[in-house]
N, C-alpha and C positions, 0 to 999 in steps of 0.2 A: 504494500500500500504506500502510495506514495501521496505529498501535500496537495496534486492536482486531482485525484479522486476523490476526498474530504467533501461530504455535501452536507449540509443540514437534515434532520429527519425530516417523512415525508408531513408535510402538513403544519409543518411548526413557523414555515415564512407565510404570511398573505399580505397582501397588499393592501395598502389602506383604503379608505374606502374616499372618494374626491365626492362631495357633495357638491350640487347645484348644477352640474355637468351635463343636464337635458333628460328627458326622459327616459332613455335607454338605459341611462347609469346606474340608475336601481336607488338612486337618492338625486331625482331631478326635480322637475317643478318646482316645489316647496321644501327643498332639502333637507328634508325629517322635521320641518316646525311647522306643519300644518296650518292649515289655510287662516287666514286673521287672527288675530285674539295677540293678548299682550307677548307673548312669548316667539311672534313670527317678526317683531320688527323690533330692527336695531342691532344694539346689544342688550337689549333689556331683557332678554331669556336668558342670562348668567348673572343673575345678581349677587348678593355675597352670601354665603353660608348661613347668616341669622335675617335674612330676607322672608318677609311671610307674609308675601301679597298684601302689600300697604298697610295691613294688620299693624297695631303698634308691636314692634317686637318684642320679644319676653326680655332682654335685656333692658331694656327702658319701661318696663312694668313692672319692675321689681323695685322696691325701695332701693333709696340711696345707703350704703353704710360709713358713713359720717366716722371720722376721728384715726386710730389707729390701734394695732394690734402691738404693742411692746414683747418683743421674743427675747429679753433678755430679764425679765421680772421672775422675782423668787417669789413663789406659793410656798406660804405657808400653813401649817397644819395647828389649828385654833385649840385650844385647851382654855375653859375658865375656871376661875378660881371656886365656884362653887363645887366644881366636879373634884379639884383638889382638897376643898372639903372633908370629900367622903376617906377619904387615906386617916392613917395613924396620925399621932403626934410621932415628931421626932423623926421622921422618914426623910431618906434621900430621895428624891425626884428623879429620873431623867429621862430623857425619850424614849432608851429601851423598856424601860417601866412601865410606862406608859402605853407602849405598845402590846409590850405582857398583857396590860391588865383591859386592853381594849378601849382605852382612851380617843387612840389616833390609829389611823389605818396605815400607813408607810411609816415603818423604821427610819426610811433613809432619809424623808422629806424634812426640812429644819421646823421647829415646833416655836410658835410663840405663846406666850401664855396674857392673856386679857386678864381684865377685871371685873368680870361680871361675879357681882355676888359677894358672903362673907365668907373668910376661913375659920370661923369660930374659936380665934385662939389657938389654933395649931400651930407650933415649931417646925415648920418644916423646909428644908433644902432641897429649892428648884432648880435644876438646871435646865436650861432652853437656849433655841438660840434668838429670843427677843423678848423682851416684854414692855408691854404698856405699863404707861408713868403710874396708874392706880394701881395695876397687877404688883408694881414693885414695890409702892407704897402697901399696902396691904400684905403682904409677904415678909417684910421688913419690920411695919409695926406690929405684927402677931410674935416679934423675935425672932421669927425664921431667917433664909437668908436667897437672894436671889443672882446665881452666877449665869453670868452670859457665856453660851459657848461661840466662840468665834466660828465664822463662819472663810473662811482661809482661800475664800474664792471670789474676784472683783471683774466689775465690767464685762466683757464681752465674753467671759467662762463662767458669769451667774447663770448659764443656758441650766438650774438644775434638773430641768426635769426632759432634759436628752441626756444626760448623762448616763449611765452604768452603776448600778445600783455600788456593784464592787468600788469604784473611784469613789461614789459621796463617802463610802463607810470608810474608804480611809483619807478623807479628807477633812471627818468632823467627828470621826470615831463614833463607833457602833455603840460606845455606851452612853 
């Protein structure tokens, strides 16, 4: 076999089809856009993709959405003081505890603790990694004590929740 035998399979060439070409051509007269109507004249039978017959399009009927999305905001996982309440006196706090005892749903998410509510005179040691100015006040005047855990990631690596659960645990430690 030599490169001048080399043919294509049979069936696999055709030849395009030349519209408008007279009526023998098998696409004459009206060159497949049939007789009048919006679609035979011009270029107005190739309108764009979201075209829908003067119809107002579904893009422009759909509300506006107004402001933006921030991809670099930390979620955090809400705890209030009432629910610390319910613990012992004298207790250590901390997010894995927390998560033991079904407080908060992700271990790895950073935890803040709000002020909603009293802690009835309990002593106890919070750690989190935030807390509102009454969460701390409340926590501090019951004698307890409220540590922040640092959270060791800035800017455009606060992405926490693309992360890997394995990187946040050793970025703010598992306990």
């Amino acid at each position: 076999m030599k490169l001048h035998d080399l043919k294509p399979a049979k069936g696999s060439k055709r030849k395009r089809i030349r519209y408008g070409r007279g009526i023998g051509s098998n696409k004459g007269r009206y060159a497949g856009r049939g007789i009048k109507g919006q679609g035979a004249r011009g270029s107005s039978s190739r309108k764009g993709a979201y075209f829908e017959g003067g119809q107002l399009p579904l893009v422009r009927r759909l509300p506006f959405k107004r402001g933006f999305t921030n991809l670099f905001r930390i979620e955090y996982q809400e705890v209030k003081i009432e629910d610390l309440a319910l613990l012992e006196d004298g207790m250590t706090v901390t997010p894995a505890m927390l998560y033991d005892i079904g407080f908060i749903r992700d271990r790895y998410q950073p935890v803040v603790i709000l002020g909603n509510g009293e802690l009835d005179g309990k002593k106890l040691t919070v750690r989190a990694h935030r807390f509102t100015k009454s969460a701390q006040e409340k926590i501090t005047g019951a004698g307890g004590a409220a540590e922040i855990i640092p959270l060791r990631i800035k800017g455009a690596k606060a992405t926490i929740r693309r992360m890997r659960k394995e990187d946040l645990a050793k970025l703010y430690g598992e306990g």
